[in-house]
PLY file of the C-alpha trace (Angstrom):
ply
format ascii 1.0
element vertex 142
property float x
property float y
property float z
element edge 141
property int vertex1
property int vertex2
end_header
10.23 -1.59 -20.50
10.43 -1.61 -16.49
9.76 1.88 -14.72
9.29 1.49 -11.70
10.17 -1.57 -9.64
10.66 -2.27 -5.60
11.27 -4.73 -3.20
10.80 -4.46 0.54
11.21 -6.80 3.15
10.48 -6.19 6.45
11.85 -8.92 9.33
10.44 -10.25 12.77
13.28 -7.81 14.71
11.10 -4.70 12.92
14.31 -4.23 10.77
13.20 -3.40 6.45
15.18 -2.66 3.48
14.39 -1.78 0.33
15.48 -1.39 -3.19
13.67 0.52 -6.11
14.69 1.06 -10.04
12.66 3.54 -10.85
12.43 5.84 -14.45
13.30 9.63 -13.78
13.70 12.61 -16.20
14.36 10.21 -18.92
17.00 8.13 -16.23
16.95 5.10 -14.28
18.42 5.29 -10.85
18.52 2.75 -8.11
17.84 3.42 -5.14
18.85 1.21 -1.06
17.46 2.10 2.43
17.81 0.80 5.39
14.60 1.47 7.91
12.53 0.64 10.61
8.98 -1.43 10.10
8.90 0.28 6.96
9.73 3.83 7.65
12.46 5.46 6.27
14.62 8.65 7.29
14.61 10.82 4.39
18.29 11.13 2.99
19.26 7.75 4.69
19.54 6.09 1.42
21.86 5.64 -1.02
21.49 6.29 -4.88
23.04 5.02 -7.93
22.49 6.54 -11.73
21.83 3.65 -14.10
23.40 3.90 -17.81
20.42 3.02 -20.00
22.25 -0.37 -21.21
21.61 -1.80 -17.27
18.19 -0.26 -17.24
17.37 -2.50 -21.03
19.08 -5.47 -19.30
16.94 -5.10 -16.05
13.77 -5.18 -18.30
14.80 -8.16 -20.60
16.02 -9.94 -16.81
12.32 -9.21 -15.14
9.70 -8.29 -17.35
9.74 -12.22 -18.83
8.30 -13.21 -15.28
4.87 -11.58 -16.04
4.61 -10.16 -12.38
1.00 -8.09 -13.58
-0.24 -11.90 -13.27
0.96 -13.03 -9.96
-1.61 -13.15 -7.23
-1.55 -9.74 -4.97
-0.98 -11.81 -1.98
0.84 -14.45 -0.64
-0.99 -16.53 0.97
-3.64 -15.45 -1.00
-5.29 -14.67 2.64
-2.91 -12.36 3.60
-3.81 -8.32 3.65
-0.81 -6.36 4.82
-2.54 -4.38 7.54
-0.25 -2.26 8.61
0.87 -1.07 4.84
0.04 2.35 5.56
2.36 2.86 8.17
5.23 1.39 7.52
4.75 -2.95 7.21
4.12 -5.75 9.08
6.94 -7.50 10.87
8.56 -10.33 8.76
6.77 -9.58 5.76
7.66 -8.30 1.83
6.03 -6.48 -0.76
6.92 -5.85 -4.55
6.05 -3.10 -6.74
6.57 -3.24 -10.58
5.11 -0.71 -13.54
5.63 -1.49 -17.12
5.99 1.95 -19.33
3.50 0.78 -21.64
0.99 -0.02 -18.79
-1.30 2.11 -16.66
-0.88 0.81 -13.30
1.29 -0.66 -10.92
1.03 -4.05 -9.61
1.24 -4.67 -5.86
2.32 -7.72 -4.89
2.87 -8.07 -1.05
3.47 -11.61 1.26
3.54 -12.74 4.92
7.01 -14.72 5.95
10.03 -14.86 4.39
9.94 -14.40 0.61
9.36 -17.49 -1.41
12.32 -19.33 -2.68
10.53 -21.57 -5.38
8.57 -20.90 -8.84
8.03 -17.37 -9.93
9.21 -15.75 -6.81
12.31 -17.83 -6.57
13.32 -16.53 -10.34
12.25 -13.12 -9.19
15.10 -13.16 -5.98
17.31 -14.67 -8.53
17.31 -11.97 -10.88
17.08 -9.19 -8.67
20.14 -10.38 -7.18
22.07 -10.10 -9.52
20.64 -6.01 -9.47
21.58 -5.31 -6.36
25.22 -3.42 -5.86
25.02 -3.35 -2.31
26.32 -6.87 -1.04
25.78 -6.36 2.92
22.18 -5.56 0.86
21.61 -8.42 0.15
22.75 -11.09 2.64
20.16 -8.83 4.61
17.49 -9.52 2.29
18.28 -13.11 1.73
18.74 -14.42 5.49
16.35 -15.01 8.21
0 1
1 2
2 3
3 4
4 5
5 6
6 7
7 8
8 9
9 10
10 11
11 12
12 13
13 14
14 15
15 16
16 17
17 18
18 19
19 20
20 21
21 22
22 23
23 24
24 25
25 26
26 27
27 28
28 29
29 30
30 31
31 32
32 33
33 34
34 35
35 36
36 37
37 38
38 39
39 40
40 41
41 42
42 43
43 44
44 45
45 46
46 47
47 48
48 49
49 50
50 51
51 52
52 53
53 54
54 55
55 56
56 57
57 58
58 59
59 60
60 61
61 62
62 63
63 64
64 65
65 66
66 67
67 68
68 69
69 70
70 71
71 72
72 73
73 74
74 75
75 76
76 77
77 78
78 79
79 80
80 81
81 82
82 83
83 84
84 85
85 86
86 87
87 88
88 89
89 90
90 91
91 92
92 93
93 94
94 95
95 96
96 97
97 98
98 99
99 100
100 101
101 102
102 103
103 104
104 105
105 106
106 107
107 108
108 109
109 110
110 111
111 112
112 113
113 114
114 115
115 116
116 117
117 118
118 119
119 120
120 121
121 122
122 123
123 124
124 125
125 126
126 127
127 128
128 129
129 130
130 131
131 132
132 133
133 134
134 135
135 136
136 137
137 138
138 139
139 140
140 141
């Protein structure tokens, strides 16, 4: 079962966005923000409760694409250096934990996100998550 999972893209203008599904006090909620390289404003986000039926289909949707196997970069040279602080410009990182597991995966990439193999069927099915449409036509243009 997912518990935690989050996307983040960050662009060339220094414009990022996120979204995170995330297990809390036996809920899922999803959460949207809208930042600046990487740095939110606290209460600048918006916050949805999830009914436990979208949280099982979320998990049957993502956890098929084995993402604790995927390389931690992409290129495998790249090292997010400003990850810290916010991100790099036109960059992305996802974050995914598995109840049953004991750590989170980091995966993080330089450019725009990947549109083919496993990261193509990742954007796929995440958006199909996402509730916000001006969301993501953010996420998915240049």
């Amino acid at each position: 079962m997912v518990e935690y999972l989050s996307f983040e893209r960050c662009k060339p203008d220094n414009g990022s966005r996120y979204f995170k599904l995330f297990k809390k006090d036996e809920g899922y909620y999803l959460e949207i923000a809208a930042g600046f390289r990487g740095m939110y404003i606290v209460g600048n986000n918006t916050m949805y409760k999830c009914r436990d039926e979208d949280a099982d289909k979320i998990t049957i949707l993502i956890e098929p694409l084995k993402i604790y196997t995927w390389p931690k970069a992409f290129p495998s040279d790249y090292s997010p250096e400003d990850h810290l602080m916010g991100c790099d410009t036109d960059s992305w990182s996802i974050e995914y934990k598995e109840v049953e597991k004991k750590t989170m995966r980091h995966v993080n990439g330089r450019g725009a996100f990947p549109e083919t193999g496993l990261y193509g069927e990742f954007f796929l099915r995440i958006s199909r998550l996402i509730p916000d449409r001006e969301l993501m036509e953010w996420l998915t243009t240049d």
